[in-house]
C-alpha positions in Angstrom: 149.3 46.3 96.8 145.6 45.2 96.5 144.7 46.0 99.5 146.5 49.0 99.6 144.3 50.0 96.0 141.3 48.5 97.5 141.3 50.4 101.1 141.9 54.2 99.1 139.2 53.4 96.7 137.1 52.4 99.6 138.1 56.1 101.3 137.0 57.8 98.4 133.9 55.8 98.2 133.0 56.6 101.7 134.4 60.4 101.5 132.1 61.4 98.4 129.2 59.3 100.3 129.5 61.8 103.1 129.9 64.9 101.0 127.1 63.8 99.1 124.2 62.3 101.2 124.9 64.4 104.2 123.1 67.6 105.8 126.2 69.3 105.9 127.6 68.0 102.6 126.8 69.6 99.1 123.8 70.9 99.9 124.6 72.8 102.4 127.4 74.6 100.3 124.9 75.7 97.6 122.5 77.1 100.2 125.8 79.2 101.8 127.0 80.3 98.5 123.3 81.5 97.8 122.9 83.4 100.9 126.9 85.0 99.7 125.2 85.8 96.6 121.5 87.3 98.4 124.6 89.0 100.9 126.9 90.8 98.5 123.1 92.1 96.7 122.4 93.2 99.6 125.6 95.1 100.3 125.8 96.7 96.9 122.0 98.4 97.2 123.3 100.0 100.4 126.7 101.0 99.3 124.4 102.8 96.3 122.5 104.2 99.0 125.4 104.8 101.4 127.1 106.7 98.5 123.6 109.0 97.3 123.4 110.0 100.9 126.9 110.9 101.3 127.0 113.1 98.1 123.5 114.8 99.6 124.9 115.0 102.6 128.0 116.9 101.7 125.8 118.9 99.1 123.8 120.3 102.2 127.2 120.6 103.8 129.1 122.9 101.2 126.0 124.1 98.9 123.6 126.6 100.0 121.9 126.0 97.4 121.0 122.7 98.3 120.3 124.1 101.8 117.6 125.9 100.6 116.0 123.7 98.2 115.8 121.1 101.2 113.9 123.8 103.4 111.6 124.6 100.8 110.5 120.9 100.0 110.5 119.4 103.5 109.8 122.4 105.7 107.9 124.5 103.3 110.0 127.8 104.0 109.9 130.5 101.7 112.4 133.3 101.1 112.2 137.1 102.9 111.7 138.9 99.4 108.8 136.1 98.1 105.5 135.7 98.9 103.5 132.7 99.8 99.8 132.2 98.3 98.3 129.2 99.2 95.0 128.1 97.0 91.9 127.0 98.5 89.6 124.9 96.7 85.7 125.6 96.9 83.3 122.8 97.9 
C-alpha cells in the first residue's frame, strides 16, 4: 500500500514538474490564451467594419440618395439643374 501511495505521489510530482518547467507546459498556455484574446479583438474590429460596410453597401444599393451623396464626395459630380463655381486663390 506504501508503495502503491508512494509511486502516485511520485506521478504527480513528476506530472506537475513537466507541466511546469517545460516549453510546452504552463507557459505556453498563457501565451495561446493571449493570442485567443489578441484573436477574438481582432475579429470583433472587423465584424464592426464588416457590418458598417454592409449597411453602406446596401444604402448605395436601395438609396439614391446615398448614391448621390457618394458621387458628390468621391467623384465630385454635381447635379444637371446646379452649378459648379470653383474659387481660385490669388498669390
Amino acid at each position: 500500500m506504501n508503495l502503491l501511495l508512494a509511486s502516485l505521489v511520485l506521478l504527480l510530482v513528476s506530472t506537475l514538474a513537466v507541466l511546469l518547467l517545460s516549453a510546452d507546459g504552463l507557459r505556453r498556455t498563457q501565451r495561446l490564451q493571449a493570442e485567443v484574446t489578441q484573436t477574438r479583438q481582432e475579429i470583433s474590429t472587423l465584424q464592426a467594419r464588416n457590418a458598417a460596410l454592409s449597411g453602406e453597401v446596401n444604402n448605395l444599393k436601395h438609396g439614391l440618395e446615398a448614391a448621390e451623396e457618394r458621387a458628390r464626395s468621391d467623384l465630385g459630380l454635381i447635379s444637371e439643374d446646379e452649378s459648379f463655381y470653383q474659387i481660385v486663390a490669388s498669390d
